[in-house]
N, C-alpha and C positions, 0 to 999 in steps of 0.2 A: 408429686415426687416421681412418677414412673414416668411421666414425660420427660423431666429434666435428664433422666438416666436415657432415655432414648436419645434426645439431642444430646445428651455426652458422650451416647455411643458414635452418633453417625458425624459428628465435629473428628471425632481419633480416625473413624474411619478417610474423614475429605482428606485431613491432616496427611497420613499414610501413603494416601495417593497422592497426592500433591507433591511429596518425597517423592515418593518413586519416581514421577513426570519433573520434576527438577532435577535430581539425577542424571537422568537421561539429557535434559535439553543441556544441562551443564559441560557436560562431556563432549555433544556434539556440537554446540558451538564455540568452546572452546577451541578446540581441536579446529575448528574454521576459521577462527577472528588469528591463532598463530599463524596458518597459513597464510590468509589475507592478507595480513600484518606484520606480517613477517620482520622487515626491514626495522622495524624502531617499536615491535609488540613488547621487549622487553623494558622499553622506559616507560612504559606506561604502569602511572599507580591505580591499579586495581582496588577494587571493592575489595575488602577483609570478611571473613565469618562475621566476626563479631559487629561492623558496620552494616553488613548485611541485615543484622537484626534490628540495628537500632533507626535504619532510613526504611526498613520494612514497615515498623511502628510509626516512624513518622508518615510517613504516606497514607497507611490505612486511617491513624485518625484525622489526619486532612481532609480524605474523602469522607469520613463517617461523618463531619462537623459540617460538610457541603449536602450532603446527599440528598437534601429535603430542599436545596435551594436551586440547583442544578439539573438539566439534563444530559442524561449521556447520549451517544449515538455511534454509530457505524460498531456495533458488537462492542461497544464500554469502552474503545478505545481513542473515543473525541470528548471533550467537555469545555465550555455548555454551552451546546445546541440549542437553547431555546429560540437563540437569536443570531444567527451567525450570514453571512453574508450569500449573495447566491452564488458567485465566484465559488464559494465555500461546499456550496451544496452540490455543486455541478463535479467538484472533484471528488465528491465520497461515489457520485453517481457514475464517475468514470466517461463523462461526457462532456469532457471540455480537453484543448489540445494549447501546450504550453509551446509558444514559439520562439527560442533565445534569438532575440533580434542580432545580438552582436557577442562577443566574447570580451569585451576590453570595460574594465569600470576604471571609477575617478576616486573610488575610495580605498581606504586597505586594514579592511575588519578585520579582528583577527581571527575571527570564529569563520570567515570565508571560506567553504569546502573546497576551491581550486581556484588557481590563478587564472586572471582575467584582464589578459595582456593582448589578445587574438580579436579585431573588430570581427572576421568571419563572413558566414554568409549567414541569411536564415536559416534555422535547423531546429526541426524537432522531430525525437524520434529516429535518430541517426540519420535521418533526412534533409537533405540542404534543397530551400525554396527560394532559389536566387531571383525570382521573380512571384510577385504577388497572385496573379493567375495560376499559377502551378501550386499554390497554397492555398487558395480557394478551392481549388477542385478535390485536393486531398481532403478539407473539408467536408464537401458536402457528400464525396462518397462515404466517408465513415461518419454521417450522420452528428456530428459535433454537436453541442448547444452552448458551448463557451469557449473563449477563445481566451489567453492570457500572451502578454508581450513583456518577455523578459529579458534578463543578461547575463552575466555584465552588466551594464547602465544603459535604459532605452532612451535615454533622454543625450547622450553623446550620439546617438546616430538619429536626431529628432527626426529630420525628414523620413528617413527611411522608416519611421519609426510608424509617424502620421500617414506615411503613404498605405501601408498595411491595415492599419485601421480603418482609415477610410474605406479602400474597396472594398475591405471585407462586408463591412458593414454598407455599404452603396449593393455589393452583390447580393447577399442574405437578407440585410432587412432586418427589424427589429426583432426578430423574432431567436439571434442570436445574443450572448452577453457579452460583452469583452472589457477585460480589467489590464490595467501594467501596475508592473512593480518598477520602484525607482528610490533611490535615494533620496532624492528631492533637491540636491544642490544646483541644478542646472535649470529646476523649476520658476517658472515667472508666469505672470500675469495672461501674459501676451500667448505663451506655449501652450498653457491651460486652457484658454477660450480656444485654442485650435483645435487641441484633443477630444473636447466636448464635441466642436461641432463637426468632428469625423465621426466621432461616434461612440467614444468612450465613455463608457459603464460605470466604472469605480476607478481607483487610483489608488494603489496601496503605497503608502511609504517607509521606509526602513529606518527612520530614527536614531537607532542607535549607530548608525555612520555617521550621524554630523551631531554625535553630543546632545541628541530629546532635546534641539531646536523646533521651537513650532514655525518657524516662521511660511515653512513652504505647504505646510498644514492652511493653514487661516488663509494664504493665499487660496488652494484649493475650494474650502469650502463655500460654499455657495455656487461654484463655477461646475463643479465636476458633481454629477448626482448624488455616487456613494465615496466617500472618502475614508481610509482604513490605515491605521497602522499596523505594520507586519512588521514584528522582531523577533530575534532568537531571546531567548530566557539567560540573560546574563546574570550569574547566579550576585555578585558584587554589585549591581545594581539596583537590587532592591529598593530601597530609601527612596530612590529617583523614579522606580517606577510608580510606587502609594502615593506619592504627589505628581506625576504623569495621567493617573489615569483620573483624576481630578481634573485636570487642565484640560483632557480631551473633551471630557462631557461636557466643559463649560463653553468648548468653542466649535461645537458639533459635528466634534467627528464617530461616524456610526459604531466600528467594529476596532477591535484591538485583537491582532492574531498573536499567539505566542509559539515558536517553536523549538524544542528541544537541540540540543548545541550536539553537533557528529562529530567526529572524530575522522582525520582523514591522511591522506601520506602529506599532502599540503601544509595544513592549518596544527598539526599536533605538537612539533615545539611550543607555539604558541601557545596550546591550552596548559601545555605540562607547567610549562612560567607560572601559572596562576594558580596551581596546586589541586589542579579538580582530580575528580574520581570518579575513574572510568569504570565503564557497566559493559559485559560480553552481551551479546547479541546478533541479529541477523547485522549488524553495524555497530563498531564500537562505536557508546553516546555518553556524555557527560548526566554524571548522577545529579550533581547541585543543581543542573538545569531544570529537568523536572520538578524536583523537590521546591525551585526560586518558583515555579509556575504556578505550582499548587496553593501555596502560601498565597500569592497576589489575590488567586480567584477567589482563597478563604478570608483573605484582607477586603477584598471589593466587594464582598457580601456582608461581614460580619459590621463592617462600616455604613451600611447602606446606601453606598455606593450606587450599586445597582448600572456598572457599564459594561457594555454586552463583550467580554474575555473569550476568548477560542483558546485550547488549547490543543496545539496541533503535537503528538506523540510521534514521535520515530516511526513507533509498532503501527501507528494508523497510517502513516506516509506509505510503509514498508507492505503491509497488508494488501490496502485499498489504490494506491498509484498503478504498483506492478498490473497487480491483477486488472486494468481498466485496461492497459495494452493488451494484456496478455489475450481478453476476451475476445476484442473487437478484431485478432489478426485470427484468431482462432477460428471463430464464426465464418471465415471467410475460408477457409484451407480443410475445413473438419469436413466429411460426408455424411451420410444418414446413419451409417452404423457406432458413428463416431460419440462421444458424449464430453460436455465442458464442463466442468467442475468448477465449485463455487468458486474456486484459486483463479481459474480461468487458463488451464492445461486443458490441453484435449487426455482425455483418454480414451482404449480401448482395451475390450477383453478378446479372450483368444484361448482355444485349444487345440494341441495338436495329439494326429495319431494317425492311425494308418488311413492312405485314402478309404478304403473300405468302411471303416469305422465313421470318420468324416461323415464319408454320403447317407451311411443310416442316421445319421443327425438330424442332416437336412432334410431328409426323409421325414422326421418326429416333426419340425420344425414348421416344413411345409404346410403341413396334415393339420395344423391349427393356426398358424400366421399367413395371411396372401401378401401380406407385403414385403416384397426380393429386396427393398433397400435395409431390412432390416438385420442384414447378415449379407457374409461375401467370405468366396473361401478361395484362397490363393493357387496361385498356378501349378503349383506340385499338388495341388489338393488334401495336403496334409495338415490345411492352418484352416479351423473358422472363427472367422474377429465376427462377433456378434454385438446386437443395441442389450442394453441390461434387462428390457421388457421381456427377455427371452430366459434369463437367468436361472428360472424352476427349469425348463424344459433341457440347459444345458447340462446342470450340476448333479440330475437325476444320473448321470452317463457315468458317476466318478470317474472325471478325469480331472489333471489340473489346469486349474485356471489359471492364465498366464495374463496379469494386468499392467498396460505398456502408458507412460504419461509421456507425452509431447510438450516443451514449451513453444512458443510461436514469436517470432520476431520480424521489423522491417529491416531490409536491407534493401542501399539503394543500387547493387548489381546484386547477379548471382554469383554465389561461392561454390553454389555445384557439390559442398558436403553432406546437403541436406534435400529431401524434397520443397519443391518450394512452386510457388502460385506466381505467375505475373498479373500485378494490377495497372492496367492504362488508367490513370486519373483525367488525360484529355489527351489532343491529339500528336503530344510530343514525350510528354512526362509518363516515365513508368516507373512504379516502383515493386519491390516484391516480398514478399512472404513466405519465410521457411520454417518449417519446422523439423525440432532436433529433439531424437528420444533425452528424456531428464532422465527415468529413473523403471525401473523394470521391477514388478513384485510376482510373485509364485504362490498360489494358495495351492498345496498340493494335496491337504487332506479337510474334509467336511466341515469341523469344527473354526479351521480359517475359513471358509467360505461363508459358513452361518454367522460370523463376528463381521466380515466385509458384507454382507447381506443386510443385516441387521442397523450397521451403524454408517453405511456409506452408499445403498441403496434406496432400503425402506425410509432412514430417516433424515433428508437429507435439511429438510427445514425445522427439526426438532429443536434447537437449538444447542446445537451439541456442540463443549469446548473437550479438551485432550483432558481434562481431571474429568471429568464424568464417565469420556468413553473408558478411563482406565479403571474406574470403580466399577462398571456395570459389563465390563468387559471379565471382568476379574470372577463374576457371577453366575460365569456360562460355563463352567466345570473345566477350567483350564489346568490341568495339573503342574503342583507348584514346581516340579524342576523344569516347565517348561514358560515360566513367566515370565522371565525375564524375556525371552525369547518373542513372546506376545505385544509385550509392549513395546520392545523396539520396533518390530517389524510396521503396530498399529498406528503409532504415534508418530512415525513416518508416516504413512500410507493419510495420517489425518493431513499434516501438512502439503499434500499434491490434492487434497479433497476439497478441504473447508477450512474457515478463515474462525480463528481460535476468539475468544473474547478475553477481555480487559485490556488495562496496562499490561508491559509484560515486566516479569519478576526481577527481582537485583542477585544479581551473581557476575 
């Protein structure tokens, strides 16, 4: 009995805070997705209170009825892992580089996030590689281990398509992946033994552009190593997919990806036709799509099925994509006093005060640290940006800590609005790297500093989401007229830090 009374206490407790942190995220991505969305935010039909509760429910028992049969991974926000492709793995990893061969397709999905009328040049990364060598080289300096060939349709620009593949693959060697995505209508016999033997990996195809035809399937398999269908979760499709994913098994195809349907200035007449129900978030996403995903995976197990489903979540594209850029320009542009956050922002910490004040710092500083890169104090001598290893020796000073997040981007000139790194990848091709302050925090008195100490220094592999840091944050004697104030500030400061876990919530 007095157990149950403690997990009834500490359930009101999660509950509580989990308000509070929905609250908040409700307001502030609200407040973003009208902005964003400005132009057509109002025809969109939204999630309701009362829907909110009842696709809440649905969801949690879809996952409680899978949980024993499935793996999750990248922080709860992919499923199931157990068996997913390496294509697959390389992108949670942040080490593979997607190359839109062309802009222009042959199909016209409606769920298509932008039009695809522009053949282009190669581009990834706001980078145009109009030549294969100059795409090779960007390669091997940011150390790649996948390479994916996209669109539009790779298979309308076939040559240019195979010519990329090849050298890449002729330069690096096996020891890189590389997969394309395609429709499949332009697929034969003859393209596919070419693909292979340049050097292609896997071959994902889109199915639901030409009607869950298998024909360009069964062609592949056996000629191309790993063969994959990749679709969005069309929630009205159902029915076709519980006898789809039968059909794949029996003609061996490895992986089946699914992905959540976005919402975009493009493609959103076309969802509103259909009557879905959009979800706020870092991107407005159609609700039935998740909900059509869950269902499959809980259909392909409960049938024993048993064929290897991915489900790819927005929250995980939106998490785990960015931040894999964000890392690898960052790494490159950060210094020694500098630090990368799991999000993959640079950050830095910083106080100012009088030069006098300043130099007995560095004075404390000195007197126990010999290493100068781990601190640097600006030309007026009024600013020391310090490493966090230094943190006791700075915050003993009361002063306020002034914490600065940088995000990092490629740009193929300079704009000159930001600091930025030129990178030569060989001896013609440059590209560069800037970075530009995101967002600026102030911890001006002890009790913040012990909360960012606690939750964003000491415990950074803890496995800490925004409901835990707000219940145990709630713990450190924050007094109540100042909590609201607490958690805004935290629960921001978590999103430039660390990458939150699960699905994310319906509102």
């Amino acid at each position: 009995m007095i157990s149950r009374k403690i997990d009834y206490f500490w359930e009101k407790v999660r509950l509580i805070n989990l308000f509070i942190l929905m609250k908040t995220e409700v307001e502030l991505m609200t407040e973003k997705n009208q902005q964003e969305y400005a132009g057509f935010y109002d025809e969109l039909n939204f999630i309701t209170p009362e829907q909110i509760i009842e696709a809440s429910k649905e969801r949690s028992s879809r996952l409680e009825s899978i949980e024993d049969s499935v793996q999750w991974g990248f922080n709860q926000s992919k499923l199931d892992c157990k068996n997913i492709s390496t294509g697959c793995k390389l992108c949670g990893e942040g080490s593979w580089s997607c190359l839109f061969i062309n802009g222009v397709c042959n199909a016209n999905c409606f769920y298509c996030p932008a039009e695809q009328k522009d053949e282009s040049v190669p581009t990834t990364n706001t980078i145009e590689f109009p030549t294969v060598e100059d795409y090779i080289a960007y390669i091997k300096k940011f150390g790649f281990k996948g390479v994916s060939i996209s669109g539009g349709e790779p298979l309308l620009t076939f040559e240019k398509s195979l010519a990329y593949i090849e050298a890449v693959r002729n330069e690096i060697g096996p020891a890189i992946y590389i997969w394309m995505y395609t429709n499949g209508k332009l697929a034969t016999k003859e393209k596919l033994v070419k693909l292979k033997n340049a050097g292609l990996n896997e071959i994902r195809f889109d199915l639901s552009a030409v009607d869950y035809k298998l024909d360009a399937l069964k062609l592949a398999v056996g000629v191309i190593d790993h063969v994959t269908v990749e679709i969005p979760s069309i929630p009205e499709d159902f029915e076709q997919l519980t006898q789809l994913i039968k059909d794949l098994k029996a003609i061996g195809i490895d992986f089946l990806n699914l992905h959540q349907i976005r919402c975009t200035p493009f493609n959103f007449k076309k969802l509103i036709k259909r009557g879905y129900t959009f979800l706020h978030g870092p991107k407005i996403v159609v609700l039935e799509s998740e909900l059509t995903a869950l269902r499959l995976i809980q259909y392909n197990i409960e049938s024993k099925i048993n064929f290897p489903i991915n489900y790819c979540s927005f929250i995980y594209k939106y998490r785990y994509q960015n931040r894999a850029a964000r890392i690898r320009h960052a790494r490159e542009i950060s210094n020694a006093c500098d630090e990368i956050t799991k999000t993959g922002l640079i950050r830095t910490l910083n106080v100012k005060d009088t030069p006098e004040r300043i130099n007995h710092l560095v004075d404390i500083i000195k007197r126990q640290h010999k290493d100068p890169n781990l601190w640097s104090v600006n030309y007026h001598k009024d600013t020391l940006t310090f490493h966090s290893c230094l943190w006791d020796l700075v915050t003993k000073e009361n002063l306020t800590i002034e914490i600065n997040y940088y995000s990092t981007g490629l740009c193929p000139s300079i704009s000159y609005h930001y600091p930025f790194k030129e990178i030569k990848l060989n001896g013609r091709k440059k590209i560069y790297i800037e970075k530009g302050l995101t967002h600026k925090v102030f911890l001006e008195n002890d009790l913040k500093q012990k909360v960012f100490e606690r939750f964003f220094i000491q415990s950074l592999n803890c496995g800490l989401s925004k409901e835990k840091l707000i219940g145990e944050m709630l713990e450190m004697g924050i007094d109540k007229t100042d909590k609201d104030d607490y958690i805004n500030l935290f629960t921001n400061v978590f999103d430039f830090e660390l990458l939150d876990y699960g699905l994310y919530p319906y509102y």
